[in-house]
Residue frames as qw, qx, qy, qz and C-alpha x, y, z in Angstrom:
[[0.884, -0.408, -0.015, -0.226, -22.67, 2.17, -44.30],
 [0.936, -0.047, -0.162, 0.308, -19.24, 0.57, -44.51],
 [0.463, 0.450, -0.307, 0.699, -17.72, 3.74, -43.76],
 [0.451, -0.681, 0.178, -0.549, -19.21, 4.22, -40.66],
 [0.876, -0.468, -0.092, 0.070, -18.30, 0.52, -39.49],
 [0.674, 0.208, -0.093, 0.703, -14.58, 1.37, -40.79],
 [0.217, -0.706, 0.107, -0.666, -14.95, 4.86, -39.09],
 [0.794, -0.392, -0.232, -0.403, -15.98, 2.76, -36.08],
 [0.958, 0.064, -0.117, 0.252, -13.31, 0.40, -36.18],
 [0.497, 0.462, -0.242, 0.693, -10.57, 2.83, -36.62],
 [0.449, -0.618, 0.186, -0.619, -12.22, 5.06, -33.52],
 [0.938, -0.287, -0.066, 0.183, -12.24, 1.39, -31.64],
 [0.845, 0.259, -0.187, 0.428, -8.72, 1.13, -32.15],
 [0.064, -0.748, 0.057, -0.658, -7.91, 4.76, -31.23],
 [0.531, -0.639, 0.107, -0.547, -9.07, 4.14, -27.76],
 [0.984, -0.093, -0.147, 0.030, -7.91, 1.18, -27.14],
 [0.676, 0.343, -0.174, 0.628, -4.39, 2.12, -28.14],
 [0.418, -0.732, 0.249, -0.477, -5.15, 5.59, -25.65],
 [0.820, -0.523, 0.023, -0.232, -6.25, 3.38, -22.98],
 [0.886, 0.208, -0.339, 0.238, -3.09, 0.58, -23.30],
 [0.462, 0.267, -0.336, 0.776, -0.32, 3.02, -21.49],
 [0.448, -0.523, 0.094, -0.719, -2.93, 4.72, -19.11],
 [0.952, -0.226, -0.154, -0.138, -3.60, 0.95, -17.66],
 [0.720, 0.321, -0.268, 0.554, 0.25, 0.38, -17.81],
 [0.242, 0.482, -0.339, 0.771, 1.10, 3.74, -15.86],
 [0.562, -0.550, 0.144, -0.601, -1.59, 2.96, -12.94],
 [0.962, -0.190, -0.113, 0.160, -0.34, -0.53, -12.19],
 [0.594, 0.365, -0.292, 0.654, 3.29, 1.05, -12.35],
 [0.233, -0.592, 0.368, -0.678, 2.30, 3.65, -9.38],
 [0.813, -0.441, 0.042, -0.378, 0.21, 1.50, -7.57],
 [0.865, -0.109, -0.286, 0.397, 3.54, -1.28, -7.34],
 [0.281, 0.535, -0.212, 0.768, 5.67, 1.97, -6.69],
 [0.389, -0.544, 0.237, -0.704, 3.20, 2.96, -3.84],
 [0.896, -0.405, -0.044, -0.178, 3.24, -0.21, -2.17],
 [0.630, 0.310, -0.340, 0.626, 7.13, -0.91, -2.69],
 [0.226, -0.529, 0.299, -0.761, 7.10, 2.98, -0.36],
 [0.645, -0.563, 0.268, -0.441, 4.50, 1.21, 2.40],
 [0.876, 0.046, -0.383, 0.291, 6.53, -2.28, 1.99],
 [0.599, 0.258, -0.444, 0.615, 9.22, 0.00, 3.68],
 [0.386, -0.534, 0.203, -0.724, 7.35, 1.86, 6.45],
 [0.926, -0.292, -0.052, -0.233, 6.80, -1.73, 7.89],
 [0.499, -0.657, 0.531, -0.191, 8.86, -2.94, 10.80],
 [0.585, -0.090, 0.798, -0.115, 10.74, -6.09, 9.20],
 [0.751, 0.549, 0.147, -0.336, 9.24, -6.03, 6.00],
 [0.248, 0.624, -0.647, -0.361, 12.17, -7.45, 4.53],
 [0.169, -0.210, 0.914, -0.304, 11.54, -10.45, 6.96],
 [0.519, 0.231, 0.616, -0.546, 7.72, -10.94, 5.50],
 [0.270, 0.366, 0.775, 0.439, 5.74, -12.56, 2.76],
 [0.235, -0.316, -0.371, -0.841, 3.08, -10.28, 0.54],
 [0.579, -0.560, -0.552, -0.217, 0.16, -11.80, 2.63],
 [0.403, -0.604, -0.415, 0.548, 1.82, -10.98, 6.25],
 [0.173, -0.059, -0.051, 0.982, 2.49, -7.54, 5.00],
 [0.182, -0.340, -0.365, -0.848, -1.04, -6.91, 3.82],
 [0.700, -0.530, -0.470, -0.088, -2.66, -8.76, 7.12],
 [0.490, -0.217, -0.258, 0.804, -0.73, -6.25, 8.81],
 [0.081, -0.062, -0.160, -0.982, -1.86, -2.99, 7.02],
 [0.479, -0.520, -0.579, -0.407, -5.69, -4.58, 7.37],
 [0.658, -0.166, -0.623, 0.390, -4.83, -4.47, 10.83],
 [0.190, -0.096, -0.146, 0.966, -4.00, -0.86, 11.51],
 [0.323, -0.192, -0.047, -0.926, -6.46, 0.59, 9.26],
 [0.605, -0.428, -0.669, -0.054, -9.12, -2.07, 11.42],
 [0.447, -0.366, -0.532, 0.620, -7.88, -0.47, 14.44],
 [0.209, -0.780, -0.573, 0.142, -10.12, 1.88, 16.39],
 [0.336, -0.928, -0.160, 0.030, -7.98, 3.75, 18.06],
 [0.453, 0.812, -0.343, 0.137, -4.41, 5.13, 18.63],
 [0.378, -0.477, 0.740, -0.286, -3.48, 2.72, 21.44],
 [0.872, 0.276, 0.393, -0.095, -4.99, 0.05, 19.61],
 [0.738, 0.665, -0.100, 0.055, -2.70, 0.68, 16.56],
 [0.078, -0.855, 0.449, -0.247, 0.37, 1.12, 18.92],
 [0.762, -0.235, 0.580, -0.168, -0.45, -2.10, 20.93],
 [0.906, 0.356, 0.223, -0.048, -0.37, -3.83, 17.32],
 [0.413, 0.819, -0.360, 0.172, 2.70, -1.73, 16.00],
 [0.193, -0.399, 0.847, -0.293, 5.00, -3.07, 19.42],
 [0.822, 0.069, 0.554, -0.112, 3.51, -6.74, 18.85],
 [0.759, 0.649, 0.051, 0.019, 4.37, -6.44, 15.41],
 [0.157, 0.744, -0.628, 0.164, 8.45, -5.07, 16.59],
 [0.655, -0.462, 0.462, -0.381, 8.50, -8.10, 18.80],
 [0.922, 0.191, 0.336, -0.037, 7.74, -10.69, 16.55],
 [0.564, 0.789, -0.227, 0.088, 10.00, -8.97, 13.54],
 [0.110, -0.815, 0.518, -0.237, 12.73, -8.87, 16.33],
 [0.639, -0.309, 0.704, -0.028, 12.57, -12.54, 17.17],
 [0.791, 0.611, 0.036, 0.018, 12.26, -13.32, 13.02],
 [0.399, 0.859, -0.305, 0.094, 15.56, -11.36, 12.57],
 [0.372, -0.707, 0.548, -0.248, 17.35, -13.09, 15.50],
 [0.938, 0.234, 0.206, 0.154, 16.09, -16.85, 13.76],
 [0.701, 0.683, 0.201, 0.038, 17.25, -15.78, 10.98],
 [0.582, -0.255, 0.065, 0.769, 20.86, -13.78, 12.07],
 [0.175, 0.637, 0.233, 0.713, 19.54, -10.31, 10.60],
 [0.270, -0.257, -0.423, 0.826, 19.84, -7.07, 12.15],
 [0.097, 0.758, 0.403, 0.503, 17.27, -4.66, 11.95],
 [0.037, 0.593, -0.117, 0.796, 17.04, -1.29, 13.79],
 [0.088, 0.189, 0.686, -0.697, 15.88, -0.82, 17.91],
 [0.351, 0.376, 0.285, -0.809, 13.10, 1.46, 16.66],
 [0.399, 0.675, 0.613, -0.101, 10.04, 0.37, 14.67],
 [0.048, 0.130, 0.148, 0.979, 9.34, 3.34, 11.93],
 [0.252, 0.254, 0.353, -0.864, 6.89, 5.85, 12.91],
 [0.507, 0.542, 0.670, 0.032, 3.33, 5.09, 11.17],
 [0.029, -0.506, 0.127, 0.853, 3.00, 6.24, 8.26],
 [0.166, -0.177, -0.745, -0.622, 0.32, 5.26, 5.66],
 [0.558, -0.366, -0.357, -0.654, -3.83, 5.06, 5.40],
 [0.865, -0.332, -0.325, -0.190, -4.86, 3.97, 8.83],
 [0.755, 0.300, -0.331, 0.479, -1.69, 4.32, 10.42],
 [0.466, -0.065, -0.381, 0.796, -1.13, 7.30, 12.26],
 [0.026, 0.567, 0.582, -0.582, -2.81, 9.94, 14.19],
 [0.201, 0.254, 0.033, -0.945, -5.60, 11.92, 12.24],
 [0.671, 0.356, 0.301, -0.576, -8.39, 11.91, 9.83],
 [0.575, 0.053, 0.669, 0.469, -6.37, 10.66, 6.71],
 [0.465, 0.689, 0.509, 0.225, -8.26, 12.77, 4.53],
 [0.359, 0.288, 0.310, 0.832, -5.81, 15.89, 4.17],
 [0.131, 0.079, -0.169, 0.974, -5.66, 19.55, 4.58],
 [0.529, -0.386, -0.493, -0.573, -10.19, 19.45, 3.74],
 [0.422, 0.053, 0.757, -0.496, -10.99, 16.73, 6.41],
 [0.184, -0.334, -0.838, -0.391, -13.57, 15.66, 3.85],
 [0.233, -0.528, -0.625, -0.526, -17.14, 16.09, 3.99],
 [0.061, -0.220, 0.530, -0.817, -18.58, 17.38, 7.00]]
C-alpha cells in the first residue's frame, strides 16, 4: 500500500515537472506572436495593450473587406495625428493586413476547413 502512494507521488511529480517547461514554452510563443501582430499595426508604437487589442477585435468583427479597410484608414488617421502630438514620424503607408481577420480570405489555410 505505501508503495503505491510513493509510486503515486513520484509519478505526480514526474508530470508536473513534464508539464512546468511545456506551460513556460506556450506563454513564450504566444508573447512572441503578439510582439509579430504588435508590429503589423499602424502606430503601434503610439498605443497602449488595450487600444491595440480593441483594434484587432475590430477587424476580425468586420464583415467585409471594405469594412476592414474603412477601419484600417481611420485607424492611419488617428495614428497620424498621435505621431504629429507627439513629434514622431511614422511611415505614409499603413502596413498591409496581415493577421486572423485581417486580410482577404478564409484564414483557414491551404484546406479552407470543413466544408
Amino acid at each position: 500500500m505505501q508503495h503505491r502512494i510513493i509510486l503515486g507521488s513520484i509519478l505526480t511529480l514526474i508530470l508536473v515537472g513534464a508539464t512546468v517547461p511545456a506551460l513556460a514554452a506556450d506563454q513564450t510563443r504566444e508573447q512572441t506572436r503578439d510582439q509579430v501582430r504588435d508590429q503589423d499595426i499602424y502606430g503601434h508604437s503610439l498605443m497602449s495593450v488595450q487600444e491595440r487589442n480593441e483594434y484587432r477585435n475590430k477587424m476580425r468583427a468586420a464583415k467585409t473587406a471594405q469594412e476592414r479597410e474603412r477601419i484600417r484608414a481611420e485607424h492611419h488617421e488617428q495614428m497620424k495625428v498621435r505621431a504629429k502630438e507627439r513629434g514622431v514620424t511614422l511611415p505614409d503607408q499603413p502596413p498591409a493586413g496581415r493577421g486572423p481577420g485581417m486580410g482577404p480570405g478564409n484564414g483557414m489555410g491551404p484546406g479552407g476547413g470543413r466544408k
